[in-house]
C-alpha positions in Angstrom: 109.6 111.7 116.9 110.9 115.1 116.2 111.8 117.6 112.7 113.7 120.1 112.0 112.5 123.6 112.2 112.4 126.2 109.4 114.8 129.0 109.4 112.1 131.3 110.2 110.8 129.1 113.2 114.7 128.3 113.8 115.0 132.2 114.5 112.1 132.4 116.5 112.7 130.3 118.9 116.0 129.3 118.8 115.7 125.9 118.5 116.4 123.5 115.6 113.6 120.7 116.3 110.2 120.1 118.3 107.9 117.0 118.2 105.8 116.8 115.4 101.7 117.1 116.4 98.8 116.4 114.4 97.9 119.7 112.7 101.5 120.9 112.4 102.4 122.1 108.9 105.4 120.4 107.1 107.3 120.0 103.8 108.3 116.7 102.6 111.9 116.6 102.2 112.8 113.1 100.8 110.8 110.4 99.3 108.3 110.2 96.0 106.6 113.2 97.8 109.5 115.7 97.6 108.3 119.8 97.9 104.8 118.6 99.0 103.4 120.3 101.9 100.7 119.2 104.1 99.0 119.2 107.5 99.8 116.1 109.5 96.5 114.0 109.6 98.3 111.3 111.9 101.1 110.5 114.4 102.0 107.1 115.2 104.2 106.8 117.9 104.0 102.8 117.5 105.5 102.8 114.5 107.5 106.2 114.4 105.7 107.4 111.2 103.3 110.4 110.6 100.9 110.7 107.6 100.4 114.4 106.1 97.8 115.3 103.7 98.5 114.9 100.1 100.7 111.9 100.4 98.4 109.7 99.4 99.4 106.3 97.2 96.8 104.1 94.8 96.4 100.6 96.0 95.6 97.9 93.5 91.9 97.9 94.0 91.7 101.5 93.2 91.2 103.3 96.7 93.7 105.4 97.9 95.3 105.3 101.1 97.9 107.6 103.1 101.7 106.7 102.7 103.0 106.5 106.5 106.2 109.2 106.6 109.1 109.3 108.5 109.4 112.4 110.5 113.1 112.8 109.8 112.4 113.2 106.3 110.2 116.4 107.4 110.2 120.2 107.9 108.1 121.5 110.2 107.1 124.9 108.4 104.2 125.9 111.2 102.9 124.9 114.4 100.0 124.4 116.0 100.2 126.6 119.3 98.6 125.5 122.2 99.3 126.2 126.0 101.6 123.1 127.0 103.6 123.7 123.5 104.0 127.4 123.9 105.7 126.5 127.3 107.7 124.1 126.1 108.8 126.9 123.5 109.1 129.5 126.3 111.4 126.8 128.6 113.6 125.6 125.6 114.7 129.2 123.9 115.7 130.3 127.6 117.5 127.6 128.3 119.3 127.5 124.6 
């Protein structure tokens, strides 16, 4: 369930995807929410889909529900950084 990085994460660390995690930052690449960008509310692993904030469709009945995303159709723009993903970070870009 990864995305692709943004150039400016891309020349960070030197990779050009990571796993997506709730509280990651992305853009919306495809899809009826082109340009939007969002913090991701939701990973479903299940299904392979992720919901972001601000993606949100109208059912019939009025209420309004989040539209589950694919993450390939993502960017990941900023990351959450805790101590098992900075290490991950760390072990990739040396290896790369």
């Amino acid at each position: 369930m990864s995305a692709r990085l943004s150039k400016e994460l891309r020349e960070k660390y030197k990779i050009k995807s990571l796993p997506v995690r709730k509280g990651d930052r992305v853009k919306i690449l495809r899809g009826d929410f082109k340009k939007l960008e969002g913090e991701v509310l939701e990973v479903n692993p299940k299904e392979q889909t992720i919901t972001v904030q601000g993606a949100n469709i109208t059912k019939s009945d009025g209420s309004q529900v989040n539209r589950p995303i694919h993450p390939s159709n993502v960017m990941l723009i900023k990351l959450v950084e805790d101590k098992e993903r900075i290490g991950s970070l760390v072990r990739r870009s040396e290896s790369g």
